[in-house]
C-alpha positions as CSV (number, residue, x, y, z in Angstrom):
1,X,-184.4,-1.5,-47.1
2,X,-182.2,-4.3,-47.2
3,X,-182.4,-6.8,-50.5
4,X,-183.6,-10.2,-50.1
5,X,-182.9,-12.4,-52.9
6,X,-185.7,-14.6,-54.2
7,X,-183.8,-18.4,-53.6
8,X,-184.1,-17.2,-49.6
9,X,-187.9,-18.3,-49.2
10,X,-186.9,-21.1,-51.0
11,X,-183.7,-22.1,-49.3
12,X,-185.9,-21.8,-45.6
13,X,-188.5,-24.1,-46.8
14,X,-185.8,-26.6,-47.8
15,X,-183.9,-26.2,-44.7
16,X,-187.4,-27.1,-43.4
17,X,-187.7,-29.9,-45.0
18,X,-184.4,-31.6,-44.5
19,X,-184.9,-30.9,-40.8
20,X,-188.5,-33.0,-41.1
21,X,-186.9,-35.8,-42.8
22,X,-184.1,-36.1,-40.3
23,X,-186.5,-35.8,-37.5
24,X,-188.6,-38.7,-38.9
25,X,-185.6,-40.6,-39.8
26,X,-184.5,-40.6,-36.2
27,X,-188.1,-41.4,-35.0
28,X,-188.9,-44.7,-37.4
29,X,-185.3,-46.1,-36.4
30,X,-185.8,-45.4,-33.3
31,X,-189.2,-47.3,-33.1
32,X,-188.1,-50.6,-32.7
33,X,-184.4,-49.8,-30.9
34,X,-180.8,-51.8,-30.8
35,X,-181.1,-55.5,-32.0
36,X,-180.1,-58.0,-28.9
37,X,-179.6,-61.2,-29.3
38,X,-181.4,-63.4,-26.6
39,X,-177.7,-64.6,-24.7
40,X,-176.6,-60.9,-25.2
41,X,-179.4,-60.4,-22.8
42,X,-179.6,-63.1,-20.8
43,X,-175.7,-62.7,-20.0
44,X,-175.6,-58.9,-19.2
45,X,-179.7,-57.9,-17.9
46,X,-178.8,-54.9,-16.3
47,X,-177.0,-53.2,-19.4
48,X,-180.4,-53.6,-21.2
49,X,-183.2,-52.9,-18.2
50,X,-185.9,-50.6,-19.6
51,X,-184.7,-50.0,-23.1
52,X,-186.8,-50.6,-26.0
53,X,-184.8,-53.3,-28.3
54,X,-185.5,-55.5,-30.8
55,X,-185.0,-59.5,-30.6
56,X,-185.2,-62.2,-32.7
57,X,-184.9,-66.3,-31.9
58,X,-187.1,-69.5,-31.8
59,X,-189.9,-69.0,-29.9
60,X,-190.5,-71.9,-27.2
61,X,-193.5,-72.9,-25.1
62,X,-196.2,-70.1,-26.2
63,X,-199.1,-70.1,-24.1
64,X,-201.9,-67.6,-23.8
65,X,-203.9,-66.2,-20.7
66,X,-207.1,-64.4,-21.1
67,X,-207.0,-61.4,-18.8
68,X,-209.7,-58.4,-17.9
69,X,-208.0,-56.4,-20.6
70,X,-207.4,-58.8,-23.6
71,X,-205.3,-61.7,-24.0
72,X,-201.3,-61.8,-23.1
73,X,-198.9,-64.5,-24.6
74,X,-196.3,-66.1,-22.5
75,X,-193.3,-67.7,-24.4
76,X,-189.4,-68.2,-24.1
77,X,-187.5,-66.6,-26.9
78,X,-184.0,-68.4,-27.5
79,X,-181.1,-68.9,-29.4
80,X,-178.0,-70.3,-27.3
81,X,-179.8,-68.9,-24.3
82,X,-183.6,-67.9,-24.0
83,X,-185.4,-64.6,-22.2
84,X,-188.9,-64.6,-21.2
85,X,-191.6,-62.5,-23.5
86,X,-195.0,-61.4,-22.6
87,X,-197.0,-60.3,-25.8
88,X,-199.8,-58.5,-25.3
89,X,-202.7,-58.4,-27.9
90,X,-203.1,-61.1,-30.5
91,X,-200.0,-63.1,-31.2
92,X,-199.4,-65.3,-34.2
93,X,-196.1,-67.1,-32.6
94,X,-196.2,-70.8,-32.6
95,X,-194.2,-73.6,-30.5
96,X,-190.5,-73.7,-32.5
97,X,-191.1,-70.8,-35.3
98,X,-188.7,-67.6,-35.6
99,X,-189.7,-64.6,-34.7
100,X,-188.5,-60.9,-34.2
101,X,-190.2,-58.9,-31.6
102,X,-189.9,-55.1,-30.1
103,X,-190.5,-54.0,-26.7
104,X,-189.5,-53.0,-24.1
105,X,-186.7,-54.7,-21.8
106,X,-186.9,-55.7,-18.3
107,X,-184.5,-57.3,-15.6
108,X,-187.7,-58.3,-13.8
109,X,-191.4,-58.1,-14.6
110,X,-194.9,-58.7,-12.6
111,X,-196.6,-58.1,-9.9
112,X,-197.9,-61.9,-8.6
113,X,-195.4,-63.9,-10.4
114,X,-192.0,-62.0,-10.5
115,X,-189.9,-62.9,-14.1
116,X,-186.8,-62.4,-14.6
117,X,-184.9,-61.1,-18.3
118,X,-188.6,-60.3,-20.0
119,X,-189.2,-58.1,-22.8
120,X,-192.8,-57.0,-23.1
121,X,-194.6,-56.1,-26.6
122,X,-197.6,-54.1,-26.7
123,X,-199.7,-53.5,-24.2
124,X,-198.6,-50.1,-21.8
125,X,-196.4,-50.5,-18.7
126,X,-196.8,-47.5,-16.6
127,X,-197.8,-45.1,-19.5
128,X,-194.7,-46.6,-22.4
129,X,-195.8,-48.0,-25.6
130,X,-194.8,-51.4,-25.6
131,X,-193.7,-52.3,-29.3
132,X,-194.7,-55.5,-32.1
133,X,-193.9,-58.3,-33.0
134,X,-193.5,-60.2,-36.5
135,X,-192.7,-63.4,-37.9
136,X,-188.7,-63.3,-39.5
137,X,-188.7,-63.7,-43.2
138,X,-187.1,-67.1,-42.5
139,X,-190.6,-69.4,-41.7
């Protein structure tokens, strides 16, 4: 019968354990995705189309539509060069303030009115998560 020493149980759980860790490290970082800035995408759409990425920029022209399945926020996004943002759910963006949202990209979006360079938050697009957004620390 072949000796096992006793740090072997113990060695396997930690192996274990640094394998959880790096799992979940990879899954929060990958949450929100690459940070874009809104020329970056507006220049080059179809390097981003359907990635999840994160944004940030001045936030122009919010406006929100009530729809069967809650309310969705319409707004430009900008810094030299703006992208379009729908924002499902509640939104907290305001005409001129900075703000950092997730979601996922889009060359073109919608189904009665087609947009061009959109990246949607929340909501679900053919079964994906969208993503969130949050005010930048700078207000």
């Amino acid at each position: 019968m072949p000796s096992r020493s006793p740090s072997h149980p113990l060695g396997a759980a930690l192996s274990r354990a640094a394998l959880a860790v790096a799992l979940l490290s990879i899954v929060a970082c990958g949450r929100g995705g690459a940070s874009v800035a809104p020329s970056a995408l507006a220049a080059n759409p179809s390097t981003y189309d359907g990635q999840t990425i994160t944004v940030s920029g001045t936030a122009k022209n919010p406006t929100a539509h009530q729809m069967r399945r809650g309310t969705a926020t319409t707004y430009q996004l900008c810094d030299s060069a703006c992208i379009n943002v729908v924002q499902f759910g509640d939104t907290n963006v305001s005409d001129g303030s900075q703000v950092t949202v997730s979601g996922r990209f889009r060359e073109s979006f919608g189904r009665r009115q087609m947009m061009t360079n959109v990246l949607v938050v929340g909501g679900r697009m053919g079964g994906e998560g969208g993503g969130e957004a949050a005010p930048s620390p700078s207000q």
